[in-house]
C-alpha positions in Angstrom: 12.7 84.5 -31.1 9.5 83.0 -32.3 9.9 80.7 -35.4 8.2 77.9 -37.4 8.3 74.5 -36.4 7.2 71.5 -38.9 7.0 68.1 -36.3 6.8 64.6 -38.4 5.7 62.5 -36.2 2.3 62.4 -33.8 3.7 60.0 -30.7 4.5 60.8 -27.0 7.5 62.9 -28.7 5.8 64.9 -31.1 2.8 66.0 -29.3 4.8 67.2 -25.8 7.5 69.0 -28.4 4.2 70.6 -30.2 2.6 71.4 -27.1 5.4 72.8 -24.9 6.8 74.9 -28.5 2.9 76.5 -28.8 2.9 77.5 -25.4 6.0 78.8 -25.6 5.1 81.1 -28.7 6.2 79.1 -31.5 4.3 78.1 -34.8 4.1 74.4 -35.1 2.4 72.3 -37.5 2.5 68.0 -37.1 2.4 65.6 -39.6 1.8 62.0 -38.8 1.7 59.5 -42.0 -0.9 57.3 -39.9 -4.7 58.3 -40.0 -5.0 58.1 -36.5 -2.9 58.5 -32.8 -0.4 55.3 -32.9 -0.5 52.9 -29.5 1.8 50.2 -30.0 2.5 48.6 -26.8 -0.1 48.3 -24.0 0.9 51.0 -21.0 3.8 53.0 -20.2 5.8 53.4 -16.8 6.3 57.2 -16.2 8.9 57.4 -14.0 9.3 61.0 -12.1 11.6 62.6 -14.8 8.5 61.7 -16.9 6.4 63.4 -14.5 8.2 66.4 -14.0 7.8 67.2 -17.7 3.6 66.0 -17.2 3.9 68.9 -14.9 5.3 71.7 -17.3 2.9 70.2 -19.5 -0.1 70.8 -17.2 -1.2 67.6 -17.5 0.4 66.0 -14.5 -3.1 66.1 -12.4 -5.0 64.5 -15.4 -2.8 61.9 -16.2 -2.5 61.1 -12.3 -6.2 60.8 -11.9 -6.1 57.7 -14.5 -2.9 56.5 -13.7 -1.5 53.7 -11.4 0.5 54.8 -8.4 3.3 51.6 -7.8 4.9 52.0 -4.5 7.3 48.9 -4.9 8.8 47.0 -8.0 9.1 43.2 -7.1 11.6 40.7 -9.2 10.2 37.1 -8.7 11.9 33.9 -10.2 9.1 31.6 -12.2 8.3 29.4 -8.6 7.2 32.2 -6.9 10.1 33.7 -4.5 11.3 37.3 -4.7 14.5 38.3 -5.6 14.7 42.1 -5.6 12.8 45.1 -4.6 12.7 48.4 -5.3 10.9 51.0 -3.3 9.4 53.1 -5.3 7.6 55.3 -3.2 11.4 56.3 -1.4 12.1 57.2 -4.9 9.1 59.2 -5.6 9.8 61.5 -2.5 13.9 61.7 -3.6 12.9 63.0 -6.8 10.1 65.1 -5.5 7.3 64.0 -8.5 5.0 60.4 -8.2 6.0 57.3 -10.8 3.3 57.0 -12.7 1.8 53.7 -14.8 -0.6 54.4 -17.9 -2.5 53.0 -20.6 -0.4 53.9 -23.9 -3.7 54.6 -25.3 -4.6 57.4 -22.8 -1.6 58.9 -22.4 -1.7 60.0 -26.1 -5.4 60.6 -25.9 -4.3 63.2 -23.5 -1.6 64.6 -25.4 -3.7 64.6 -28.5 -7.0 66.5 -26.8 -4.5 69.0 -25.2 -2.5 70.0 -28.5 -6.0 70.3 -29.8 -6.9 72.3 -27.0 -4.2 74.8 -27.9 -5.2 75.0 -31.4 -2.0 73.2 -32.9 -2.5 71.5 -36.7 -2.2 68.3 -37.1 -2.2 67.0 -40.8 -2.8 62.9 -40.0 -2.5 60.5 -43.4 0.5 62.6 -44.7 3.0 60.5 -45.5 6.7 62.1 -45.2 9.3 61.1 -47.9 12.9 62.5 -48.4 11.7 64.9 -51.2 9.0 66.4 -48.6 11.5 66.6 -45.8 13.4 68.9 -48.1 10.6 71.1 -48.9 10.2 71.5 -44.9 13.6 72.7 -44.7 12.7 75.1 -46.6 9.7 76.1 -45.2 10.3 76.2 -41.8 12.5 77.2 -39.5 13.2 74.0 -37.9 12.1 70.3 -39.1 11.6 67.8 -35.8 11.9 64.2 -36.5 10.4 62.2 -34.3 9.0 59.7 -36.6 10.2 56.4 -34.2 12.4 53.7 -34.2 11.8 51.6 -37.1 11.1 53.7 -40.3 12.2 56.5 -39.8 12.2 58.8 -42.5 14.0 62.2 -40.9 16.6 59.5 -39.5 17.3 58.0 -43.0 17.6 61.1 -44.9 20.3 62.1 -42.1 22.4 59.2 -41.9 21.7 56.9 -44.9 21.8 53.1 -44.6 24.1 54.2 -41.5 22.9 53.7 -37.8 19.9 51.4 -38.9 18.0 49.8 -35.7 19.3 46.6 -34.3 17.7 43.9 -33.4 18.4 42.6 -30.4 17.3 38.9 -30.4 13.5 38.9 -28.2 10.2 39.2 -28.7 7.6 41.1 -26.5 3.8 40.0 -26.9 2.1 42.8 -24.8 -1.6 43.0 -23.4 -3.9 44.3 -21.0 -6.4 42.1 -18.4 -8.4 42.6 -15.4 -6.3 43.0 -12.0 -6.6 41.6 -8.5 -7.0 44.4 -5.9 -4.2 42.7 -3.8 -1.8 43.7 -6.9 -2.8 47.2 -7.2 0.0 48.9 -6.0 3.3 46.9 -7.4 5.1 46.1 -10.6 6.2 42.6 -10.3 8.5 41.0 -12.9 8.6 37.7 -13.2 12.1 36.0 -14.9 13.8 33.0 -15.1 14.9 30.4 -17.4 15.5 33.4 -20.3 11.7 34.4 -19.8 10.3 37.2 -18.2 6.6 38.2 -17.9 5.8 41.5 -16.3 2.4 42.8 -15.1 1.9 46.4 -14.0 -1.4 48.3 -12.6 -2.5 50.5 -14.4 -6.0 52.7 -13.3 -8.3 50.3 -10.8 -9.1 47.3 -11.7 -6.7 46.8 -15.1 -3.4 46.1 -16.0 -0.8 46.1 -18.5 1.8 43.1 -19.1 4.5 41.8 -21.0 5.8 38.3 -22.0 9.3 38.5 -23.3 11.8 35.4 -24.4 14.1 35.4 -26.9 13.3 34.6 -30.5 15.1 34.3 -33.9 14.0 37.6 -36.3 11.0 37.1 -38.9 8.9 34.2 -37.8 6.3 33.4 -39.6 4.0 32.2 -37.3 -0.1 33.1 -37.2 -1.8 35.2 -33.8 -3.3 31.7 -33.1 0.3 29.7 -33.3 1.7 33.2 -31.2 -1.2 32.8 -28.0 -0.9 28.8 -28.0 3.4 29.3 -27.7 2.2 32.3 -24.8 0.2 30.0 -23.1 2.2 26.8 -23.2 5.6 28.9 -21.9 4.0 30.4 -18.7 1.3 27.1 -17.9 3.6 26.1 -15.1 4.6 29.9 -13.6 2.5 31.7 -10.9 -0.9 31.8 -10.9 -0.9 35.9 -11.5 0.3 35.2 -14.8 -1.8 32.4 -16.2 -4.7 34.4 -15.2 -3.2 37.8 -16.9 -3.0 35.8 -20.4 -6.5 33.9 -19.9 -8.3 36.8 -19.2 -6.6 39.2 -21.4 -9.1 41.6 -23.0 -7.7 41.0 -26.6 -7.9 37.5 -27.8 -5.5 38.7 -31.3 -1.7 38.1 -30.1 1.4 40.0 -32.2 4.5 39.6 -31.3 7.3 42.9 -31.3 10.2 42.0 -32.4 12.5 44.5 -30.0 15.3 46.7 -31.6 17.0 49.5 -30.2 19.6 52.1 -31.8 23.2 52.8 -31.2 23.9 56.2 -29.9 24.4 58.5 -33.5 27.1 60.5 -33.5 24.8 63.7 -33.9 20.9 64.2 -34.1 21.1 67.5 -36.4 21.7 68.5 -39.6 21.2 72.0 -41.3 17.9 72.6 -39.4 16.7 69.2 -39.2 16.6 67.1 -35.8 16.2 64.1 -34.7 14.4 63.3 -31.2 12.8 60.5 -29.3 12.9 57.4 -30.6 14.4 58.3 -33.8 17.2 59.6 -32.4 17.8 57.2 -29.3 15.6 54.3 -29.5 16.1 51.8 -25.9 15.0 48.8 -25.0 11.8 48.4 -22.9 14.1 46.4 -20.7 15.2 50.2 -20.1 11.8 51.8 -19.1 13.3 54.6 -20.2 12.0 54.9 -24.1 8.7 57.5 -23.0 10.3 59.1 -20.6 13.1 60.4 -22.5 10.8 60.9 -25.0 9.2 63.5 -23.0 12.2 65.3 -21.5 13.6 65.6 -24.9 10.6 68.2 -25.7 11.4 69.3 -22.5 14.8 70.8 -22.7 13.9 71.7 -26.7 12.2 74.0 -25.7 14.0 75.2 -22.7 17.2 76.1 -25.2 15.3 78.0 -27.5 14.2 80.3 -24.9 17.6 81.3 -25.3 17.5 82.8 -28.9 20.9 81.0 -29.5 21.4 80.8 -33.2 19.6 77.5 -34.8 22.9 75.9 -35.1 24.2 76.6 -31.8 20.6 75.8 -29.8 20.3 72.2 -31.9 24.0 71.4 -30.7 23.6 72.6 -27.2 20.5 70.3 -27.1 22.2 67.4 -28.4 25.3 68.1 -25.7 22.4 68.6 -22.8 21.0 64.6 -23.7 23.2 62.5 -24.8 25.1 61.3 -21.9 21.2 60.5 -20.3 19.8 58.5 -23.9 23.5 56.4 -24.1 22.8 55.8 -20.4 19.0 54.5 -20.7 20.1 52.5 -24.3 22.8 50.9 -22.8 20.8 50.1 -19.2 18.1 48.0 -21.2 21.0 46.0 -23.3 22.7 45.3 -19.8 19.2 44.4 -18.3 18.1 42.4 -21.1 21.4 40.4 -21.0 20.6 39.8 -17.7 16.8 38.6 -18.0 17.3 36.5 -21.4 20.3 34.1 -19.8 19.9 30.9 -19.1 21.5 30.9 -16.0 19.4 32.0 -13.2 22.2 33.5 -10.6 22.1 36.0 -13.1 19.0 37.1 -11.6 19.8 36.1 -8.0 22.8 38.3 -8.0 21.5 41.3 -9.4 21.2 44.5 -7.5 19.0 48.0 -8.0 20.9 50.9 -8.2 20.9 53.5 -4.5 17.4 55.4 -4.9 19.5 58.8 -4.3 21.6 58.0 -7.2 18.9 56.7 -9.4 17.0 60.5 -8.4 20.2 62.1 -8.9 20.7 60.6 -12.4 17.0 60.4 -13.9 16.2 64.4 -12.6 19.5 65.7 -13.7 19.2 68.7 -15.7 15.3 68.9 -14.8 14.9 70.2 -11.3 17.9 71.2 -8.3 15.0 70.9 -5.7 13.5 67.8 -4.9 11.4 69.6 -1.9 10.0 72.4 -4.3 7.5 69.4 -5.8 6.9 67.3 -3.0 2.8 68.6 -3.5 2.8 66.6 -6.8 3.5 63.4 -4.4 -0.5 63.3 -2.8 
């Protein structure tokens, strides 16, 4: 059963639900209240559940040939010494598909050029209020959500004052800089003292990073006041970092004040869903919030093949995902717990999870047969 699908919302989740819904016969119009794609945050880690779905998007190839390709995932305390490591490229062949890093601002670039490859309409500068929402329910068939964390609309109209995010007491102040060739291939996160700064390759030559410490809500403080507290809290950690925040590319620093979502009892209502972050906002302490973002279009998709009843299809989705989102929103509470204490043997004492049952876990529901994909590894 073909039917009409209204989308409000034009992010990572909107534009893979669009795209994979019009190749899969539907009708789908988007609506995004901004007058242009949003990129707020620097670069995304795709991790290979991402992948996987970059795959069934037909976009895996593209995104790759702008991508980073991280074989290892260094944890270094603020002197220099490395705590943890994670092989990443033992991971990429459990799960069969590569771990990818990106530049937010291409990754929807290439969303955006391929829904407009396909022909699908996107209506930008259309704000969405309650009073629209209802008119799309009674328009379409179905009415997506996936209008993010903070203001959502779809979410409000569900739940009320209910279920508002949280924050969650840190700040991230994200940019992008030149990178050292001898970096290219690993995510290193430095932490210590309640601090963290990550840097991760993105396509040659560039990076992405992330300053995080915690922070009491609604500062009033200027870009300039913002970059001099940046500078002044990393001048004595490793050079890599110093370097990342003099040479970053945009002088203008904004800090994000970080909220997540407690898992909501449903994401449904009549024939109005939630999905992506407006359903399940994480933590980027999770580096989970894109990739679930993706698979929730994903398996969409995959149960309406099944001409269940609307009812039956939005329930069965909601059963297929919410054990995975309450696992990835309550992995970046537990990891940010661990990188904003004070006491270091926090740090020293953490351990990464097996790579099998990190494979296991992430491509659960997604693919039986690691081997099948190992072609997407090269």
């Amino acid at each position: 059963m073909k039917i009409n699908i209204a989308i409000v919302g034009a992010g990572v989740a909107g534009l893979a639900l669009a795209i994979l819904a019009t190749e899969h016969g539907h009708n789908v119009t988007v609506f995004e209240q901004k007058n242009t794609l949003a990129s707020i945050g620097a670069g995304v880690t795709l991790w290979p559940n991402a992948t996987f779905v970059l795959d069934q998007l037909n976009l895996l190839e593209e995104v790759m040939q702008i991508s980073g390709k991280p074989l290892t995932m260094c944890s270094i305390d603020k002197y220099g010494n490395a705590q943890t490591l994670m092989n990443i490229e033992q991971l990429n062949k459990a799960c069969g598909y590569p771990s990818l890093t990106i530049l937010r601002q291409d990754l929807m670039r290439i969303l955006y050029q391929k829904a407009q490859s396909l022909g699908i309409k996107i209506q930008f500068q259309y704000p969405v209020d309650k009073q629209s929402l209802h008119l799309f329910m009674d328009q379409f068939d179905l009415v997506v959500g996936a209008d993010g964390r903070m203001r959502s609309t779809t979410r409000q109209l569900m739940f009320g004052q209910h279920y508002q995010p949280q924050y969650q007491g840190f700040i991230n102040i994200v940019g992008t800089s030149p990178l050292s060739t001898q970096l290219a291939n690993t995510i290193i996160e430095y932490r210590g003292g309640g601090q963290r700064f990550g840097i991760v390759p993105s396509h040659p030559g560039t990076c992405y990073w992330a300053a995080a410490w915690p922070e009491p809500l609604n500062q009033e403080k200027t870009s300039v006041d913002w970059a001099t507290e940046l500078t002044h809290r990393f001048k004595d950690w490793p050079n890599a970092i110093r370097q990342a925040i003099q040479s970053r590319y945009l002088a203008d620093v904004k800090p994000i004040f970080l909220h997540d979502l407690a898992p909501l009892p449903h994401w449904h209502n009549k024939n109005l869903l939630l999905i992506g972050d407006a359903a399940h906002a994480s933590l980027p302490t999770s580096g989970q919030g894109a990739c679930q973002a993706l698979e929730d279009a994903w398996h969409l998709v995959t149960v309406l093949t099944h001409d269940l009843p609307l009812k039956k299809a939005l329930k069965a989705f909601y059963q297929r995902r919410i054990e995975k989102t309450t696992a990835a929103q309550a992995a970046g509470r537990h990891i940010a717990a661990q990188t904003f204490s004070s006491d270091d043997t926090e740090m020293v004492n953490r351990t990464l999870p097996d790579t099998n049952q990190l494979s296991q876990f992430w491509m659960q529901g997604l693919t039986s047969d690691p081997a099948v994909y190992q072609p997407h590894l090269e």
